[in-house]
TIKOLLO-81529 format. One line per field, with one value per residue (C-alpha): residue in one letter; x, y, z. Coordinates in Angstrom, 2 decimals, always signed. Example, Ala and Ser with C-alpha at 12.3 -4.5 7.8 and 13.67 -1.06 7.14 Angstrom:
% TIKOLLO-81529
code = A|S .
x = +12.30|+13.67 .
y = -4.50|-1.06 .
z = +7.80|+7.14 .
END
This chain:
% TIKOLLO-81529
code = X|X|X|X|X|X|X|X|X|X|X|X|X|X|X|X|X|X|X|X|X|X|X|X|X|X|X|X|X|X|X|X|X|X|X|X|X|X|X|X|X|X|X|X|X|X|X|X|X|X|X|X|X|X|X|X|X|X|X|X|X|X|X|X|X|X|X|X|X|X|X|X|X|X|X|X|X|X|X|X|X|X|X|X|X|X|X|X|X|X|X|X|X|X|X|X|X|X|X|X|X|X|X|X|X|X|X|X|X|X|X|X|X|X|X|X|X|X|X|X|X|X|X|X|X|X|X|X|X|X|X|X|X|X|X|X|X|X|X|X|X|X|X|X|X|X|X|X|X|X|X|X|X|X|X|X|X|X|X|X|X|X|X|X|X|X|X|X|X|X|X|X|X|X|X|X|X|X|X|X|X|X|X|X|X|X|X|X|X|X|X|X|X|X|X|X|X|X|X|X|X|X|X|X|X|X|X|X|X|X|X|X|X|X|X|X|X|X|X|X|X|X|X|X|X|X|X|X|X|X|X|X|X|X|X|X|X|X|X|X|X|X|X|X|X|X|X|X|X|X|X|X|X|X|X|X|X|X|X|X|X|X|X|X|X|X|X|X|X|X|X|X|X|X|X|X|X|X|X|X|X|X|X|X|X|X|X|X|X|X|X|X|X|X|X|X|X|X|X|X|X|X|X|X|X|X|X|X|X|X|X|X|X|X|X|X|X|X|X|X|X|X|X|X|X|X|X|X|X|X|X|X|X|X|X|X|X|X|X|X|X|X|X|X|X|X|X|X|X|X|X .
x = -13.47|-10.12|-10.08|-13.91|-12.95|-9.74|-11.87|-14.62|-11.62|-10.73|-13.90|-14.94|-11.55|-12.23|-15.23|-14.23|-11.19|-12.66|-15.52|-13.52|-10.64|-13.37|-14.71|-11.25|-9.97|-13.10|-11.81|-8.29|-8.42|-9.29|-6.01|-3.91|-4.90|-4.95|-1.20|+0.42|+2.21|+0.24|-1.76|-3.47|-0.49|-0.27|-4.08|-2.35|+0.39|-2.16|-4.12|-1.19|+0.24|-3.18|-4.40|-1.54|-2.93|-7.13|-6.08|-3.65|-7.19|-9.92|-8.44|-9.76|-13.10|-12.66|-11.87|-14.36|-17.27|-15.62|-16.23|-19.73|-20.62|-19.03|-20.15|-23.55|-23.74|-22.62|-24.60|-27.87|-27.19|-27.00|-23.05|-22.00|-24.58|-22.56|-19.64|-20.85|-22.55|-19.29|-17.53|-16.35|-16.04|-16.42|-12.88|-12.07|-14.61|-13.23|-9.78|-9.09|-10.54|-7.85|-5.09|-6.44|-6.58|-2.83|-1.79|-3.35|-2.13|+1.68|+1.05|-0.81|+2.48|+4.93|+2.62|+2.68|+6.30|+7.37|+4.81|+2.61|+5.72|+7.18|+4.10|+2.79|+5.99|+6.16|+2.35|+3.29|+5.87|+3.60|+0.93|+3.10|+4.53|+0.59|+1.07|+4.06|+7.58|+9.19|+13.06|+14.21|+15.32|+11.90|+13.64|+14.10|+11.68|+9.19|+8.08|+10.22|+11.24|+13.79|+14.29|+18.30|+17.85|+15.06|+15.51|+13.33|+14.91|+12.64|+13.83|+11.79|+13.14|+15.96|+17.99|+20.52|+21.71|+24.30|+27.27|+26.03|+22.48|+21.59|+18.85|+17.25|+15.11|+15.93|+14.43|+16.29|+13.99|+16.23|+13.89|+15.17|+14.41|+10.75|+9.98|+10.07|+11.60|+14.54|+15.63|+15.55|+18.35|+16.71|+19.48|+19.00|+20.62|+22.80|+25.12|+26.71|+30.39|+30.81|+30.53|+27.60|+25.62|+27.00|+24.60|+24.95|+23.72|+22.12|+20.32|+19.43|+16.40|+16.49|+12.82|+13.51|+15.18|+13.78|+17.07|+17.98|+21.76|+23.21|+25.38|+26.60|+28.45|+27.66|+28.17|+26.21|+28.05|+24.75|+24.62|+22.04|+22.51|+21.65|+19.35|+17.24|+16.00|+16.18|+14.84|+12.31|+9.50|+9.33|+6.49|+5.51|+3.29|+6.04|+8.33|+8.77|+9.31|+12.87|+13.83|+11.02|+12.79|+16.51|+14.82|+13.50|+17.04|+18.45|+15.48|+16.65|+20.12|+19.59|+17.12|+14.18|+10.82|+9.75|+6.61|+4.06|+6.47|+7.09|+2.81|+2.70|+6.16|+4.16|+1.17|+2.47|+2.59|-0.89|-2.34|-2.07|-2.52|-5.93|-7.36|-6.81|-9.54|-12.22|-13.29|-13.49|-15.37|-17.97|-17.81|-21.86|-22.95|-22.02|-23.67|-27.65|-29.87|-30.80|-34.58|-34.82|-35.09|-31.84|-28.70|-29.99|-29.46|-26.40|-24.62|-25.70|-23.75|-20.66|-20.41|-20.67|-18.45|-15.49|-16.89|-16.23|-12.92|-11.83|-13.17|-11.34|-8.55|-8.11|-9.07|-6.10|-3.92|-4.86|-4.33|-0.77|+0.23|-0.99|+1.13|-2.16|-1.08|+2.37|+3.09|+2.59|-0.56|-1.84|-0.68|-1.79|-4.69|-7.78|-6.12|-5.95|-8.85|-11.07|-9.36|-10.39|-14.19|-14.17|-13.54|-15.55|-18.40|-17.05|-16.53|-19.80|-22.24|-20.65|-17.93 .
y = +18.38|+17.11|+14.21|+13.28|+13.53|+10.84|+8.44|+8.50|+7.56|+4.60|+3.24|+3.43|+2.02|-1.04|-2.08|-1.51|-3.54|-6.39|-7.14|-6.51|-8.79|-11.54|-11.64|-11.58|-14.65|-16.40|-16.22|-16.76|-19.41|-22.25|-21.37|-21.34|-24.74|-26.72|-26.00|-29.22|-28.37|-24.73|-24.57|-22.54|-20.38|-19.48|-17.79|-15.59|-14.86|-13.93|-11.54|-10.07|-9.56|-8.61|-6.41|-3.44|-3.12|-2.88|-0.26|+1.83|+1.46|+2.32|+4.82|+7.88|+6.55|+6.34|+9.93|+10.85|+9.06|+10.13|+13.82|+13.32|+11.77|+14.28|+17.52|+16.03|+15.26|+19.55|+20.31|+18.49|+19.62|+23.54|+23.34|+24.82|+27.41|+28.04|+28.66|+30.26|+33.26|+33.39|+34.51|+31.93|+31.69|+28.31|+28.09|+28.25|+25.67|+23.55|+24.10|+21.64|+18.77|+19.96|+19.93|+16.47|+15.26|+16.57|+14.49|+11.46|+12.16|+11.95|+8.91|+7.26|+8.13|+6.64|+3.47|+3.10|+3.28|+1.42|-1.34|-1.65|-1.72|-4.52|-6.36|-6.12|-7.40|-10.09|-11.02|-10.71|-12.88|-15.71|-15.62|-15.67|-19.30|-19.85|-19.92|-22.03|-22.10|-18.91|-17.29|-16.01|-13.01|-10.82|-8.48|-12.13|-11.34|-14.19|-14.95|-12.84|-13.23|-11.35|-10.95|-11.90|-10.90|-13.60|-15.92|-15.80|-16.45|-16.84|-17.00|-18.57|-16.36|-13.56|-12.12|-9.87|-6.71|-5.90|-8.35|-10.25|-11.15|-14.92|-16.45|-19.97|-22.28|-20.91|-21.92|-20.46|-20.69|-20.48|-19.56|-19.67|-16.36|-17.21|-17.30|-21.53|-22.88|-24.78|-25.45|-25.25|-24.87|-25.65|-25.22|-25.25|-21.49|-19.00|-16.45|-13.32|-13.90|-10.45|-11.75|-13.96|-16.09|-19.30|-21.81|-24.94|-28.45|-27.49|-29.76|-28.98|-30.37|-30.22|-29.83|-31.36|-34.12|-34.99|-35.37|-34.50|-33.65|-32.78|-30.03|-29.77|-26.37|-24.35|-20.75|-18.63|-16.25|-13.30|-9.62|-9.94|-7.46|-8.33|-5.23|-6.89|-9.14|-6.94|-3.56|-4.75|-5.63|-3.10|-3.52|+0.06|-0.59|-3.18|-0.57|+2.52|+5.80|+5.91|+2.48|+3.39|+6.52|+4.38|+2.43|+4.90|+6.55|+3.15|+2.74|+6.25|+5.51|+2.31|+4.35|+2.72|+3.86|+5.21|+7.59|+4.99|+4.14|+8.33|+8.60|+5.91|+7.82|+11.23|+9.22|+7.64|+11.38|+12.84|+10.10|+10.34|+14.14|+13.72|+12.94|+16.65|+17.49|+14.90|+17.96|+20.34|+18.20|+17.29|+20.59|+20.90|+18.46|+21.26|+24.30|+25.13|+24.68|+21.19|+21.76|+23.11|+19.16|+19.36|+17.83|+14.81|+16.08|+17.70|+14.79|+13.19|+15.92|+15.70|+11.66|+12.69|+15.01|+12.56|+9.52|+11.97|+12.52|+9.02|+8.49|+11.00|+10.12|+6.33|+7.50|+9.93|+7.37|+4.90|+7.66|+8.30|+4.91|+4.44|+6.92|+9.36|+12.02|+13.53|+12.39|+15.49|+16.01|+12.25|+12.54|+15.67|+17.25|+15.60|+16.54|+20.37|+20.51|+19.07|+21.65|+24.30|+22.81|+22.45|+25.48|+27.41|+25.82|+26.71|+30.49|+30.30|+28.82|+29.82|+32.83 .
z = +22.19|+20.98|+23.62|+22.96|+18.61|+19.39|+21.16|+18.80|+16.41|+18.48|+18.84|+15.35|+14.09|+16.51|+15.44|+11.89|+12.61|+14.67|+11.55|+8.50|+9.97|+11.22|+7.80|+5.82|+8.11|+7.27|+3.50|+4.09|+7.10|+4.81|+2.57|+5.29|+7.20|+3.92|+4.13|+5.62|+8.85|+9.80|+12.54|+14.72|+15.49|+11.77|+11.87|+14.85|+12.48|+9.14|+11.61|+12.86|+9.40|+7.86|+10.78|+9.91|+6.37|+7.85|+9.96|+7.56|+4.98|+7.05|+9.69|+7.11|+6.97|+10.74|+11.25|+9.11|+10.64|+13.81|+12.95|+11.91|+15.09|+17.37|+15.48|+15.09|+19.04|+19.86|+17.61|+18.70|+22.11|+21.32|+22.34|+18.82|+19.77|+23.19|+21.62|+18.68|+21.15|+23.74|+19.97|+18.52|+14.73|+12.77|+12.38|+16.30|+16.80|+14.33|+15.75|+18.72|+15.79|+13.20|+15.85|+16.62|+13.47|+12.67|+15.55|+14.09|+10.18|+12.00|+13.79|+10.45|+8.93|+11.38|+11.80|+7.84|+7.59|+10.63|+10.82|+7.44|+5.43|+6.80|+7.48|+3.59|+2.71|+4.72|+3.98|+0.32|+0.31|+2.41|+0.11|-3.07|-1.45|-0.81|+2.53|+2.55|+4.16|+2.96|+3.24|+6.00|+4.54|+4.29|+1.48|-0.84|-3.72|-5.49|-9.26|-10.97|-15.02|-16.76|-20.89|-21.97|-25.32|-27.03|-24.13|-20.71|-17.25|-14.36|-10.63|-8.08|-5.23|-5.28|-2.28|-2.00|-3.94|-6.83|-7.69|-4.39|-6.11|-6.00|-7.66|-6.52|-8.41|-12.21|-14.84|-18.42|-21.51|-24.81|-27.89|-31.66|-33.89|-34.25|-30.69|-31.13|-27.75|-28.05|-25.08|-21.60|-18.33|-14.87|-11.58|-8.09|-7.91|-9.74|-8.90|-10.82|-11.99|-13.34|-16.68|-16.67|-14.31|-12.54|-12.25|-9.53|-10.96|-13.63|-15.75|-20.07|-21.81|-25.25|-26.78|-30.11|-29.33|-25.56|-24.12|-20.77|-20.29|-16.78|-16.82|-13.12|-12.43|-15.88|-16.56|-18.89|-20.96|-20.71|-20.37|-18.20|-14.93|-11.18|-11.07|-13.78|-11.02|-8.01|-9.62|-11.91|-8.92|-6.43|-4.31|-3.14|-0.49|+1.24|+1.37|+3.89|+2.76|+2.44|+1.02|-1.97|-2.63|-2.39|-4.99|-7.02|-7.32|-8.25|-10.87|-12.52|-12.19|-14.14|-16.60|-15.75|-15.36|-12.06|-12.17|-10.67|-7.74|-7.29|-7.41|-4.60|-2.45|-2.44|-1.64|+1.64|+2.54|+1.38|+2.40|+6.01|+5.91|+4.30|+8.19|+8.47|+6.06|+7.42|+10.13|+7.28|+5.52|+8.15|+9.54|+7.70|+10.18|+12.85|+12.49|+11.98|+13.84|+15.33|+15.72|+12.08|+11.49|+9.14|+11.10|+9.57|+6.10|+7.08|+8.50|+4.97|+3.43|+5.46|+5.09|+1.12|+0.62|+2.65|+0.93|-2.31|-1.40|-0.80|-4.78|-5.99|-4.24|-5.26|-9.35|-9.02|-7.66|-10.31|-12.84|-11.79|-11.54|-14.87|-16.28|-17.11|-14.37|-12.93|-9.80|-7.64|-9.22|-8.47|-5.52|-4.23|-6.60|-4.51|-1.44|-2.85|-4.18|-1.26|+0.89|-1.21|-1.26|+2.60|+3.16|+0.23|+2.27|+5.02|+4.53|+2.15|+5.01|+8.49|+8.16 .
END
């Protein structure tokens, strides 16, 4: 049972796979070959980047349509009844599924953290240069603005970590009391001094007078911090489990806010786990009677009651990172409570 359940999985999650990734190159291909210089080597790259993140989304619905098909099959061919009359409860028939599905929530975990991770990130980082040449350092982050007091800073790309932070392509915006620009510093890149923020040939524009004055090597006297720039965009989903908790520690230490990021780190745990329940679930599809004409209507039951789940799920998630829910609770309450409902059917129906 366990070996026909995983390659049920396996099948579905190909042909899942093979469509949803044919139809999400069809939209993406054009972006990428308009880029002068890609090719077709940079498609390979794209599905290889994009394929991770398909997989680590539709594996669930996988193992849940999985489960419908291979109860439904015992169960239209009395072998439910077998084992039900050699003694076996509802439970032990559901077993060698649960033990199978445990076995794929830790391998959804370890493929999330050691390949969808890195691959999100990387993807990320393409797509925010539109598909351009990018660092070479896949932790450099894109687009990000800072506030130094009224002024705005924005950094095309920053790498690196604490005093060793450097910011390329920055663009300072000075603003009087009103909000009125005044004036703006453009430089090539900027590094931390300790005291301020070094920048190499930098170049002022003065808005009321339209005068353009080089500044070469110029420091700016600001009590701006490095961690402005490397805390203030963490990107959940391009981080594995431990670096997003390393970050969330360095977000409290520096008092910032972290209960979205903590929703998405419990997350990267209950999500996974929630293959376990897809056999609970769709364990309605199972039992009855197959003549009584209502596997059919069963099956329908099963496939709602996941689909259900996966609702609840992403509204939770969007609660938490919203700020609307604790953590745990986001996290965790529609994997809890779907438990509970699985097997209240369960007991209700078969035990």
């Amino acid at each position: 049972m366990a070996r026909m359940f995983l390659i049920r999985i396996l099948a579905v999650l190909a042909i899942f796979v093979i469509v949803l990734q044919t139809l999400d190159l069809l939209g993406e291909s054009g972006k990428i070959l308009a880029v002068a210089g890609n090719s077709e080597a940079d498609l390979w790259q794209y599905i290889s980047l994009r394929a991770p993140q398909i997989i680590e989304f539709i594996l669930p619905f996988s193992v849940l349509l999985a489960t419908i098909i291979t109860l439904a099959s015992l169960n239209q061919n009395s072998e439910v009844i077998a084992m039900k009359a050699a003694g076996l409860s509802a439970h032990q028939v559901l077993a060698p599924l649960l033990f199978a599905s445990l076995l794929v929530a830790g391998i959804t975990f370890a493929f999330n953290d050691r390949i969808v991770a890195p691959a999100t990130s990387t993807l990320s980082l393409w797509q925010k240069a539109e598909y351009g040449p990018v660092p070479d350092d896949p932790s450099t982050r894109t687009n990000i603005w800072a506030r130094d007091g009224n002024n705005l800073v924005h950094a095309g790309f920053v790498s690196g970590n604490g005093n060793s932070t450097r910011l390329d392509n920055v663009e300072i915006y000075e603003r009087a009391g009103d909000g009125a620009l005044v004036q703006t510093i453009s430089a090539a890149q900027a590094v931390y001094s300790g005291n301020g923020w070094k920048l190499k040939d930098a170049v002022a524009f003065d808005v009321t007078s339209s005068e353009e004055t080089k500044l070469g090597d110029y420091t700016v006297n600001s009590g701006m911090t490095p961690d402005q720039f490397t805390l203030g965009n963490v990107n959940a989903d391009g981080l594995s489990f431990m670096k997003l908790k390393s970050a969330i520690d360095e977000l409290k230490a520096a008092g910032k806010p972290t209960q979205s990021l903590e929703t998405n780190l419990w997350h990267k745990i209950s999500g996974p786990l929630s293959a376990i329940l897809m056999p609970l679930l769709g364990a309605v599809a199972a039992f009855g009677l197959a003549r009584s004409g209502q596997l059919f209507l069963r099956a329908v039951i099963g496939m709602a009651l996941g689909f259900a789940f996966f609702v609840a799920d992403n509204f939770s998630l969007a609660m938490g990172n919203l700020g609307a829910y604790p953590p745990l609770v986001a996290a965790w309450a529609p994997f809890v409570l779907f438990f509970l409902v699985g097997e209240s059917v369960l007991i209700r129906t078969e035990e």
